[in-house]
N, CA, C and O of each residue as an XYZ file, in Angstrom:
756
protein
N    -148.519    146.715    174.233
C    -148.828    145.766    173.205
C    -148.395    144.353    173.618
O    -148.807    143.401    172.956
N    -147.623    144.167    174.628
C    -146.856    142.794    174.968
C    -147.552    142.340    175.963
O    -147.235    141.331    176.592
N    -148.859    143.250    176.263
C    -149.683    142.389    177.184
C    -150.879    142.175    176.516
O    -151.860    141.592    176.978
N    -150.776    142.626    175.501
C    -152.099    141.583    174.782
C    -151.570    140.447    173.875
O    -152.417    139.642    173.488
N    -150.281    140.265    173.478
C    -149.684    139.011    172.836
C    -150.228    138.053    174.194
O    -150.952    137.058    174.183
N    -149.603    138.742    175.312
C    -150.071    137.514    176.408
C    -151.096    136.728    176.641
O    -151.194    135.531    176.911
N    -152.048    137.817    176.457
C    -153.482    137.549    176.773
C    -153.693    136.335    175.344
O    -153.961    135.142    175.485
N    -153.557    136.803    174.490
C    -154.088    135.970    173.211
C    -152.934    134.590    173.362
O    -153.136    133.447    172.951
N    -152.022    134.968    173.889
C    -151.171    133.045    174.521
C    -151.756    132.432    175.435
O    -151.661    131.206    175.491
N    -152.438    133.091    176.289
C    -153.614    132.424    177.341
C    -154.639    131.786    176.497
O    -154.852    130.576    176.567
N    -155.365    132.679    175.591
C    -156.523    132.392    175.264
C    -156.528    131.027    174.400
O    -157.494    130.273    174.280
N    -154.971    130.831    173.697
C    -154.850    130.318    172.960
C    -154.661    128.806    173.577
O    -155.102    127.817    172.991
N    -154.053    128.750    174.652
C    -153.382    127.487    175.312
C    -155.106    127.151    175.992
O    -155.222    125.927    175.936
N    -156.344    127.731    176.551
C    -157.147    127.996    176.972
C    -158.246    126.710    175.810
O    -158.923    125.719    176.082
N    -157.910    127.429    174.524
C    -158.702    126.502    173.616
C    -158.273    125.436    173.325
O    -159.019    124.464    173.206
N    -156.837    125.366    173.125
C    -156.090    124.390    172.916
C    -156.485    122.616    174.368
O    -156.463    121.387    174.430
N    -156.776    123.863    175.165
C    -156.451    122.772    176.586
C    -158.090    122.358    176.562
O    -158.239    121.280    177.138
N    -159.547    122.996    175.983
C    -160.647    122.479    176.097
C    -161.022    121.577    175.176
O    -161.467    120.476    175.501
N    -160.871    121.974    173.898
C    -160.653    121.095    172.242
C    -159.627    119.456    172.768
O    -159.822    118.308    172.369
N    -158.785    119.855    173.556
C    -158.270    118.381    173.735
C    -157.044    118.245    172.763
O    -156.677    117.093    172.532
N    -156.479    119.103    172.266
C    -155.652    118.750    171.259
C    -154.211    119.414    171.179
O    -153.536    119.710    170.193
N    -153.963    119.549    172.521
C    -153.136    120.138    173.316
C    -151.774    119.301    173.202
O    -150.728    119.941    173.099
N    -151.735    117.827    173.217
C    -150.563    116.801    173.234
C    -150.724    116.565    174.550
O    -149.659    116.333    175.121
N    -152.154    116.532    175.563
C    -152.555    115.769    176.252
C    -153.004    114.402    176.499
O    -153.044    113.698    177.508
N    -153.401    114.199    175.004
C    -154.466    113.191    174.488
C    -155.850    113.853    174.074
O    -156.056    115.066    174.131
N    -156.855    112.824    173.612
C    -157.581    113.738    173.262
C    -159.458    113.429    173.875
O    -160.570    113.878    173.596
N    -158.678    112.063    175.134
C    -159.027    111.839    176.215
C    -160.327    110.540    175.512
O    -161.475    110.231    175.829
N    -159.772    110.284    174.906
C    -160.741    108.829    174.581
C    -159.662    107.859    174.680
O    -159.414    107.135    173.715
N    -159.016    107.782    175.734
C    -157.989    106.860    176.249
C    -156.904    105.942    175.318
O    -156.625    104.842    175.796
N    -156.250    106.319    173.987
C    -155.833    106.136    173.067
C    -154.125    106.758    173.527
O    -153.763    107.849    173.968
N    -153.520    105.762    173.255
C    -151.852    105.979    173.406
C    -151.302    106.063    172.159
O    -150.631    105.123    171.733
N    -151.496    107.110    171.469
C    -150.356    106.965    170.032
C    -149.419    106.166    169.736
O    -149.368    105.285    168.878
N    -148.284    106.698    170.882
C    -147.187    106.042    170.147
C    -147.028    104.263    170.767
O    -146.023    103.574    170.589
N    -148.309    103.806    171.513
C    -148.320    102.701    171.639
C    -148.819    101.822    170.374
O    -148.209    100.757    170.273
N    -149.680    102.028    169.516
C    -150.473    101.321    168.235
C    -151.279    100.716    168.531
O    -151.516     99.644    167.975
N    -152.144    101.300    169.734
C    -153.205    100.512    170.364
C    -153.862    101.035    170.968
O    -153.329    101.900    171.662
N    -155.406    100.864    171.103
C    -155.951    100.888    172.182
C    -155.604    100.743    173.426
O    -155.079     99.698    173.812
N    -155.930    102.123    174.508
C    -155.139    101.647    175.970
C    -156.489    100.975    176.902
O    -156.260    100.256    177.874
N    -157.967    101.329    176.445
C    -158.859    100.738    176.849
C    -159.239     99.092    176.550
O    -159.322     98.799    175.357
N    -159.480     97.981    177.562
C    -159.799     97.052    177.399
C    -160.090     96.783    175.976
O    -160.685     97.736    175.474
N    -159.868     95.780    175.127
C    -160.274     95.228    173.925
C    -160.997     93.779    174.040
O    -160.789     93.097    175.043
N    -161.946     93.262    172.885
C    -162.189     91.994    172.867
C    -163.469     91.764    173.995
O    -163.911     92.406    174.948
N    -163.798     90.470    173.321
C    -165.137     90.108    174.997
C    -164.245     89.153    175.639
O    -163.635     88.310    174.983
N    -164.141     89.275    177.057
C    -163.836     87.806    177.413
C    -164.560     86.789    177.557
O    -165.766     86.966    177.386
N    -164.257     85.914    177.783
C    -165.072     84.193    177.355
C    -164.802     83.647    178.799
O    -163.959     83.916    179.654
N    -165.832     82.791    178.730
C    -165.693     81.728    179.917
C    -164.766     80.844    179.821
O    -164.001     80.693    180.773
N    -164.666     80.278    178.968
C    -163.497     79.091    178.705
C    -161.795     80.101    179.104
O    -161.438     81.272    178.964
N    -161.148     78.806    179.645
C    -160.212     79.466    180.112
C    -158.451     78.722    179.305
O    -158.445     78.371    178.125
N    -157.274     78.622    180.112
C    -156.503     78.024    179.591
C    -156.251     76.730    181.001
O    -156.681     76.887    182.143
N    -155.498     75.570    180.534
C    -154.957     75.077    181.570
C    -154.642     75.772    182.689
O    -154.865     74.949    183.577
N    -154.252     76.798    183.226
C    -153.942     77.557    184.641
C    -154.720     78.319    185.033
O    -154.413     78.757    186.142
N    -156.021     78.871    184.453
C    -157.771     79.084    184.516
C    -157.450     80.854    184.085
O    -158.018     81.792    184.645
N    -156.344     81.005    182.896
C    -156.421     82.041    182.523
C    -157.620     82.438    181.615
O    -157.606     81.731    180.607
N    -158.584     83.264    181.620
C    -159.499     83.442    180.518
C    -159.245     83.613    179.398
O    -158.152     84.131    179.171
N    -160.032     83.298    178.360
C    -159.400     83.912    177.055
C    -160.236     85.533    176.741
O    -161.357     85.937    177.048
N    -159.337     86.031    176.156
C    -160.354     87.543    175.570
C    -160.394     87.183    174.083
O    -159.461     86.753    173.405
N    -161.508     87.411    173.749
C    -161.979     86.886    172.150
C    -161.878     88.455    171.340
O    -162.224     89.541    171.806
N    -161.290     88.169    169.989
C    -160.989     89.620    169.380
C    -161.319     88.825    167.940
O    -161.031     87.651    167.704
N    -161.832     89.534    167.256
C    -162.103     89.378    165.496
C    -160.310     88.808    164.623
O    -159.134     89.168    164.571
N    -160.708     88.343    164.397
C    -159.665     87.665    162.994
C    -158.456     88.858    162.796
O    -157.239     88.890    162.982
N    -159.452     89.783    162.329
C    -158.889     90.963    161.412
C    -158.241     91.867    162.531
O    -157.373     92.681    162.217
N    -158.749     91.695    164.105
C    -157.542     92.269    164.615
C    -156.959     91.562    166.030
O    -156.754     91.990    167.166
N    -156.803     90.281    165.379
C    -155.745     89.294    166.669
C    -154.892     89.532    165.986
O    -154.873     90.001    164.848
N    -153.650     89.024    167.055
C    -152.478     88.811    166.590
C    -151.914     87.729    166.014
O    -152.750     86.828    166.070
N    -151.062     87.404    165.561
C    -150.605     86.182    164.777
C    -149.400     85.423    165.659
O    -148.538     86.224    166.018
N    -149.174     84.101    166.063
C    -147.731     83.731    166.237
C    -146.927     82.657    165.424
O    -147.262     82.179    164.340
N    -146.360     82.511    165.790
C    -145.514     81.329    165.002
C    -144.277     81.018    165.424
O    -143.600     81.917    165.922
N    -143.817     79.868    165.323
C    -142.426     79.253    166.257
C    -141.828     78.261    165.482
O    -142.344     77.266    164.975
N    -140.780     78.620    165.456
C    -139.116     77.835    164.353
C    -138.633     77.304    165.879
O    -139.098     77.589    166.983
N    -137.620     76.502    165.538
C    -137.415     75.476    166.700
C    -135.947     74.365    165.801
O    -136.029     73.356    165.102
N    -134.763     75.175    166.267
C    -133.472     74.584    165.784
C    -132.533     74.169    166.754
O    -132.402     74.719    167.847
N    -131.772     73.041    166.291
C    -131.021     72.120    167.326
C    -129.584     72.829    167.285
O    -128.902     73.322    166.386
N    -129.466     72.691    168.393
C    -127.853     73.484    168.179
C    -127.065     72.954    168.506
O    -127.646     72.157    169.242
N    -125.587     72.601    168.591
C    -124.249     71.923    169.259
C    -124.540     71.457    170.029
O    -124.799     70.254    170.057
N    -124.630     72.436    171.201
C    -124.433     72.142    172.430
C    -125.940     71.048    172.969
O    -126.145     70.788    174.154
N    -126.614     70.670    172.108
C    -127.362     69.771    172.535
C    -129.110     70.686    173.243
O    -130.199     70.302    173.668
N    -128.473     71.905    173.011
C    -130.016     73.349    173.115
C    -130.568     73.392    172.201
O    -130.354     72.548    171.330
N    -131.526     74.420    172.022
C    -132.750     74.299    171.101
C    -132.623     75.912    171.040
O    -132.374     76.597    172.032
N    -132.816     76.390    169.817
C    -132.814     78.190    169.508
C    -134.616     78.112    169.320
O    -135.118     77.477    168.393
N    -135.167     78.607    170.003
C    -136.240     79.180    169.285
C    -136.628     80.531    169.042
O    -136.426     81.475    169.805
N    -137.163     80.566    168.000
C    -137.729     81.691    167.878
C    -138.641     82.246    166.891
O    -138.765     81.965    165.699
N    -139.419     83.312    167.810
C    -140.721     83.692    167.591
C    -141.111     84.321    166.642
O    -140.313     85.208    166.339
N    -142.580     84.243    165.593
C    -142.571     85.368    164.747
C    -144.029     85.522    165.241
O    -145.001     84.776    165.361
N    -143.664     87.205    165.540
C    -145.565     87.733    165.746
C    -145.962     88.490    164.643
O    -145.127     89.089    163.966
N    -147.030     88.517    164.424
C    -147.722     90.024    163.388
C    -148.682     90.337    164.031
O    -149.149     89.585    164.886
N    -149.257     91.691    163.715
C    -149.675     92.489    165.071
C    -149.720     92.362    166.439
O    -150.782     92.589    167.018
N    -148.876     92.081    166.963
C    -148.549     92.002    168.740
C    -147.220     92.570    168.889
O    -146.326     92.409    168.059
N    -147.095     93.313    170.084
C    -145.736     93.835    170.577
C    -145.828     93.109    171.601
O    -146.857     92.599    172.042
N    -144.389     93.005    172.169
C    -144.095     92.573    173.324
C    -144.036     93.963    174.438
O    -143.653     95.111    174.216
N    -144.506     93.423    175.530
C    -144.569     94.239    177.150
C    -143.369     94.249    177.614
O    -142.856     93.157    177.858
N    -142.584     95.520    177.866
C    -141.292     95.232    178.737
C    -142.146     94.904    180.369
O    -143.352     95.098    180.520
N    -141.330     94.447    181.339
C    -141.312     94.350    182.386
C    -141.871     95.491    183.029
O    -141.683     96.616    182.565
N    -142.629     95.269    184.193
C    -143.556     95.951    184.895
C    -144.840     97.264    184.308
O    -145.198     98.355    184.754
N    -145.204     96.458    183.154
C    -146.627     96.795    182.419
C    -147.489     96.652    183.027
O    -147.793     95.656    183.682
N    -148.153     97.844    182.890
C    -149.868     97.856    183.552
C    -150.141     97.051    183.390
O    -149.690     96.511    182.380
N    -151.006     96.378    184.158
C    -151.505     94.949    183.640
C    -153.073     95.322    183.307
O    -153.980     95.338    184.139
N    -153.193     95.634    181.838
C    -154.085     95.953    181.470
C    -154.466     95.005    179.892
O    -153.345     94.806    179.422
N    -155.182     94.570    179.229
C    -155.678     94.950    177.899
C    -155.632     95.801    176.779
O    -156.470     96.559    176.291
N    -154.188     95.443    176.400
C    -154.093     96.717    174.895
C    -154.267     95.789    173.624
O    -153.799     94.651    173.649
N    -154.887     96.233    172.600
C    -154.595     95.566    171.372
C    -153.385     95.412    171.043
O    -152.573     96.335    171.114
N    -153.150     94.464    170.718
C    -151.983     93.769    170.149
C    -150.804     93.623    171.006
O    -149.735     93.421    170.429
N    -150.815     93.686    172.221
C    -149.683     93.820    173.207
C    -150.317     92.775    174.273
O    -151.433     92.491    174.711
N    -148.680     92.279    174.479
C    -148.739     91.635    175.996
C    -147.812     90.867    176.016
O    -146.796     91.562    176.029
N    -147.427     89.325    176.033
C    -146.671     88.672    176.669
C    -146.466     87.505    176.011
O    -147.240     87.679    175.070
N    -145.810     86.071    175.765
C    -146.007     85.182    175.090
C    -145.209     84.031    176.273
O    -144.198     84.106    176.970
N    -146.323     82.931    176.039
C    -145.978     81.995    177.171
C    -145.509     80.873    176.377
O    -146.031     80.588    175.299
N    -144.360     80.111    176.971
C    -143.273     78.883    176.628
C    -144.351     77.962    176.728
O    -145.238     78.434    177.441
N    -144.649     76.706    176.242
C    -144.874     75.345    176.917
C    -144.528     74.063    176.353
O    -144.770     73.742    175.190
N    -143.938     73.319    177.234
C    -143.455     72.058    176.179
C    -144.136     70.829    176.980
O    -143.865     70.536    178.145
N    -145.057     70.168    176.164
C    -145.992     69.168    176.489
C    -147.033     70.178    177.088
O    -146.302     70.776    177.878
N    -148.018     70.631    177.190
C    -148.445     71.439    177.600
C    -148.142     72.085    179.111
O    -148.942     72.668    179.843
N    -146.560     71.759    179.369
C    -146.381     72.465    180.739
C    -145.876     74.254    180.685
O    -144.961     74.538    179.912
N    -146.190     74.803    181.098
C    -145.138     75.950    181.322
C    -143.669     75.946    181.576
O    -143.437     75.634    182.744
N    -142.711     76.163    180.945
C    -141.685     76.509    180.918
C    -141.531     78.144    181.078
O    -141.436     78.582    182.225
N    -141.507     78.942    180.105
C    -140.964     80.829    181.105
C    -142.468     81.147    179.912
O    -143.054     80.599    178.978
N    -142.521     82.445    180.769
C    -143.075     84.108    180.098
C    -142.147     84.696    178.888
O    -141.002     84.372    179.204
N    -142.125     85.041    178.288
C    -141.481     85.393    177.254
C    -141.520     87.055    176.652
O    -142.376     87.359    175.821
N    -140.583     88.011    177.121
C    -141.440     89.287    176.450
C    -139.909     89.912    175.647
O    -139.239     90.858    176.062
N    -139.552     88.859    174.092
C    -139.298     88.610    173.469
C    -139.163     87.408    172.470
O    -139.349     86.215    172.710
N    -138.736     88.104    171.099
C    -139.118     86.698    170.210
C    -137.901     85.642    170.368
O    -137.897     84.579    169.748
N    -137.324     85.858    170.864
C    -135.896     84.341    171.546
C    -135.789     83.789    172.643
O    -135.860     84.572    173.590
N    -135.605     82.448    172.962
C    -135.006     81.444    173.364
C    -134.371     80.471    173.518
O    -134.877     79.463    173.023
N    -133.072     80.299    174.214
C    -132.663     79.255    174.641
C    -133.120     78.232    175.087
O    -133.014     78.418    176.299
N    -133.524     77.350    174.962
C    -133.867     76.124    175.377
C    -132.940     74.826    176.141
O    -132.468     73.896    175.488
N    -132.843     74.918    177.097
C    -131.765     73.883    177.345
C    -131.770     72.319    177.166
O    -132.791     71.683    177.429
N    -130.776     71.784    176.776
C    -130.978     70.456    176.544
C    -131.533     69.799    177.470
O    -132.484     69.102    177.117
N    -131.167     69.787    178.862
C    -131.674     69.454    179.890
C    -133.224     69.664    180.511
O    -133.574     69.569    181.687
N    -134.051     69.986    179.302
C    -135.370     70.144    179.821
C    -136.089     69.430    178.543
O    -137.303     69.226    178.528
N    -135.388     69.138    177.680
C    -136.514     68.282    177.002
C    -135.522     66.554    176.844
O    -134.565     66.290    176.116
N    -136.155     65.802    177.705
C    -135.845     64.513    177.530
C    -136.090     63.470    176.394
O    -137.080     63.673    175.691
N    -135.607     62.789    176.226
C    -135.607     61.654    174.859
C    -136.752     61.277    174.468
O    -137.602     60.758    175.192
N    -136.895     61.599    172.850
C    -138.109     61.527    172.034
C    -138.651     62.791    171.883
O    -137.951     63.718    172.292
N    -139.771     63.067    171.376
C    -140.996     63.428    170.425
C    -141.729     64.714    171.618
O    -142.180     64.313    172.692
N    -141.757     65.874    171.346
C    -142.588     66.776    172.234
C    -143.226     67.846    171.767
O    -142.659     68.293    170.770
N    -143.986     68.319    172.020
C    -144.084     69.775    171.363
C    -144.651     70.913    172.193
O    -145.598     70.872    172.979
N    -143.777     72.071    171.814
C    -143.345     73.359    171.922
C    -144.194     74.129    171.913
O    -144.487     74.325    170.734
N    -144.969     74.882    172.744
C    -146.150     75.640    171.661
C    -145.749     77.237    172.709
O    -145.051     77.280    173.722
N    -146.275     78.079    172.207
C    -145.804     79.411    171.721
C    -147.619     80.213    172.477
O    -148.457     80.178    171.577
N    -147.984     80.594    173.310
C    -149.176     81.269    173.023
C    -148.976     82.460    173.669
O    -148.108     82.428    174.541
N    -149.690     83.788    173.436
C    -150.031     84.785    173.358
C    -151.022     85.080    174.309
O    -152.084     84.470    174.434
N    -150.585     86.171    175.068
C    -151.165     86.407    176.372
C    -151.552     88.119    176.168
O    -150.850     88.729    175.362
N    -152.626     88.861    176.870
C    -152.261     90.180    177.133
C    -151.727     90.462    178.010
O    -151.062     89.594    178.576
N    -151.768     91.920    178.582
C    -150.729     92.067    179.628
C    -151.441     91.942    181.033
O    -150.715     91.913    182.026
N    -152.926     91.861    181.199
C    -153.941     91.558    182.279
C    -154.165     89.969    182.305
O    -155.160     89.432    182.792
N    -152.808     89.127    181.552
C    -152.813     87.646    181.765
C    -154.464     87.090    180.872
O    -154.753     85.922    181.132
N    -154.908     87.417    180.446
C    -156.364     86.790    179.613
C    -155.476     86.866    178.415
O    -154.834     87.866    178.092
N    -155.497     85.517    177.668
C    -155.250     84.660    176.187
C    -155.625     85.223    175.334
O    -156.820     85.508    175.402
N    -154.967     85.626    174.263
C    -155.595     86.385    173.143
C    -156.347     84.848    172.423
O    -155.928     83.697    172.548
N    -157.316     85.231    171.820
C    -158.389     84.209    171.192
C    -159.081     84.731    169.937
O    -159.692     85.798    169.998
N    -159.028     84.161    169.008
C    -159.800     83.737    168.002
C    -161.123     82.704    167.723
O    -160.888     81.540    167.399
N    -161.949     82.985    167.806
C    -163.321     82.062    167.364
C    -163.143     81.023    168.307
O    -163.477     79.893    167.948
N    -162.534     81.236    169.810
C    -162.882     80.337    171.369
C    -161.573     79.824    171.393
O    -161.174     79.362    172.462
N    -160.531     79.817    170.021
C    -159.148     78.976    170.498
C    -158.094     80.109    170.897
O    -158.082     81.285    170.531
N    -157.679     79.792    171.297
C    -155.822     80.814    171.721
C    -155.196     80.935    170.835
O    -154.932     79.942    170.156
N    -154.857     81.815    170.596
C    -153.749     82.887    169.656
C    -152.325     81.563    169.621
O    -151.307     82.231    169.801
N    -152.023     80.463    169.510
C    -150.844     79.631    169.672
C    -150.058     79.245    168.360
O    -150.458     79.679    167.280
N    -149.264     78.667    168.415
C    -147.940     77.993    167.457
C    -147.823     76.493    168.051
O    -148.320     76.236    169.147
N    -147.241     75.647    167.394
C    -146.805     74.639    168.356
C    -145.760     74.051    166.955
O    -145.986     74.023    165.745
N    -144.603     73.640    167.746
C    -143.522     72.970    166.292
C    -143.689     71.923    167.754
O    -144.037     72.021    168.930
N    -143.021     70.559    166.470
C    -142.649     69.426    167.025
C    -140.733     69.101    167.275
O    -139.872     69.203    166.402
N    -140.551     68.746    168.589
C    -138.989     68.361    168.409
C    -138.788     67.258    169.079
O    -139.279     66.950    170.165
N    -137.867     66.507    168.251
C    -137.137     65.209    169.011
C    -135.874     65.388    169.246
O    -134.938     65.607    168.478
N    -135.940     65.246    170.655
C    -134.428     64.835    171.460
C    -134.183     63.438    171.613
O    -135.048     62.606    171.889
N    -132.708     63.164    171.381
C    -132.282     62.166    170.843
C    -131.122     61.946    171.977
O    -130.589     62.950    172.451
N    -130.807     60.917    172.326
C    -129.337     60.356    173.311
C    -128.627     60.584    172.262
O    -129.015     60.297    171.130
N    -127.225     61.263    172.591
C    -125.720     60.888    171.601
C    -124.875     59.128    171.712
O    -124.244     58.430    170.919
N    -125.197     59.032    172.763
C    -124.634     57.846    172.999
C    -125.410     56.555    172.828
O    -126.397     56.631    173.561
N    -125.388     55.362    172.154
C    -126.196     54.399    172.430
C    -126.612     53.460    173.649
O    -125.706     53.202    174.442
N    -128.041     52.843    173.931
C    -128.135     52.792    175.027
C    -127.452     51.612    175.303
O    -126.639     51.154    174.500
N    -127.737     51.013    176.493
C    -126.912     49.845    177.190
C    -127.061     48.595    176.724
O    -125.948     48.150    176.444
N    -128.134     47.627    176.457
C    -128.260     47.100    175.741
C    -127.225     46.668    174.423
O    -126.841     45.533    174.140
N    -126.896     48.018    173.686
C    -126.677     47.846    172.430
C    -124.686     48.288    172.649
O    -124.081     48.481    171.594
N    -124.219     48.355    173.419
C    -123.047     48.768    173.874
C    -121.867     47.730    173.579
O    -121.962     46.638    174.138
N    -120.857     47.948    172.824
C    -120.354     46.344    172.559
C    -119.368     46.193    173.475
O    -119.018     45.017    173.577
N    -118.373     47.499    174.688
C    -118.126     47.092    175.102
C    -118.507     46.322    176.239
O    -117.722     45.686    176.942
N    -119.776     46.402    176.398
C    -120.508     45.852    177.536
C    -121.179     44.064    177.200
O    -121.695     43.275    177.992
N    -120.902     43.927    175.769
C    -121.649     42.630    175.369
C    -120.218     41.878    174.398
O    -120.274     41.207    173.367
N    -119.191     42.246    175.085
C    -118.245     41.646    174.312
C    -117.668     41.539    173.070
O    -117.005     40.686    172.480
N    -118.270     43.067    172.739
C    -118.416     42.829    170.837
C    -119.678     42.601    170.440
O    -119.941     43.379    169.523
N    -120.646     41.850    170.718
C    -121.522     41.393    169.844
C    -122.805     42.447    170.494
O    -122.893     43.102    171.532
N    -123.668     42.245    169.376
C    -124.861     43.069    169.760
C    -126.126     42.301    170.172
O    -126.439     41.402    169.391
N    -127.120     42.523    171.522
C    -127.485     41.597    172.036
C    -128.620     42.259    171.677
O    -128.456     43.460    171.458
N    -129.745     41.819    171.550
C    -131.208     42.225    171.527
C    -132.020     41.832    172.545
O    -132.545     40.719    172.519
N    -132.190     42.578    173.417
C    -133.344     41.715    174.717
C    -134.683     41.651    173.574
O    -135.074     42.298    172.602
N    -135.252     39.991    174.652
C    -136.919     39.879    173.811
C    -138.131     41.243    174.615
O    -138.233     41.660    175.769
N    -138.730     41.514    173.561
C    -139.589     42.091    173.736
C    -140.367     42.101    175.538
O    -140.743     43.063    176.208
N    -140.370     41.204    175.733
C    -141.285     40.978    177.152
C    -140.119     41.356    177.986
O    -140.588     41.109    179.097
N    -138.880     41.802    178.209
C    -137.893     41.781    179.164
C    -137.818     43.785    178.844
O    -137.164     44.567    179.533
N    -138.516     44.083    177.871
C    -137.805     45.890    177.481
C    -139.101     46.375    178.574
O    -139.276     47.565    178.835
């Protein structure tokens, strides 16, 4: 009798393994416990980013969202940090593939690159944003480097920050003007 339990555990793992529903997958290339599609998503577009990344274009209803807070701290640094809705971040050495809602988020201040980002925090050092007015922007990458996009624009954030000198400049220095405060004319600044 204990060799037909067998037989019917064959037969059984047998259907199990053709049906697909084995805890193989169920072979329409779908990662559960990822929350995404593991097959390419979106069309890509011709238009690209400043560094000739493409964008991949995805519907409203399923891009991701970003957004970026941007606070001054003591030490003369900048805390930022990120808020996504539907996007995960990629740990380090990800397929570099196209999943919904996953991939990467790129730094830029003035539109340069500063880091990759595959979390919602950063340090910002004082020493990289110089005196006055700049802005920060936040965009959203997949993990095959193509821009997540909405209706041709990039998935982005951008806050504004001003860095400021602690010290006043030379000009205005009294031990340098004897006490008094000097104003150069306009045509000499």
């Amino acid at each position: 009798m204990s060799w037909t339990r067998g037989v019917l555990a064959v037969l059984a793992v047998c259907v199990l393994l053709l049906t697909g529903s084995a805890g193989c997958g169920s072979g329409d290339g779908r990662e559960p416990e990822a929350g995404g599609s593991a097959t390419p998503v979106g069309e890509l577009l011709d238009a690209t980013d400043e560094e000739g990344r493409r964008y991949r274009e995805v519907d409203a209803e399923q891009a991701p969202e970003a957004g970026i807070e941007v606070q001054p701290e003591a030490d003369d640094s900048w805390d930022v940090r990120l808020t996504v809705r539907g996007f995960r971040f990629s740990p380090a050495g990800t397929e570099a593939k196209a999943v919904a809602g996953r991939g990467v988020a790129r730094l830029f201040l003035d539109g340069d690159l500063l880091t990759p980002l595959r979390g919602p925090r950063y340090r910002l050092a004082a020493g990289l944003v110089p005196r006055g007015t700049h802005q920060l922007t936040v965009r959203l990458y997949a993990d095959d480097d193509t821009v997540w996009a909405v209706d041709g624009k990039p998935v982005e954030s951008t806050a504004d920050i001003t860095a400021s000198d602690a010290e006043p400049t030379g000009s205005t220095r009294p031990e340098e003007t004897g006490g008094r405060t000097v104003t150069e004319p306009a045509a000499d600044r």
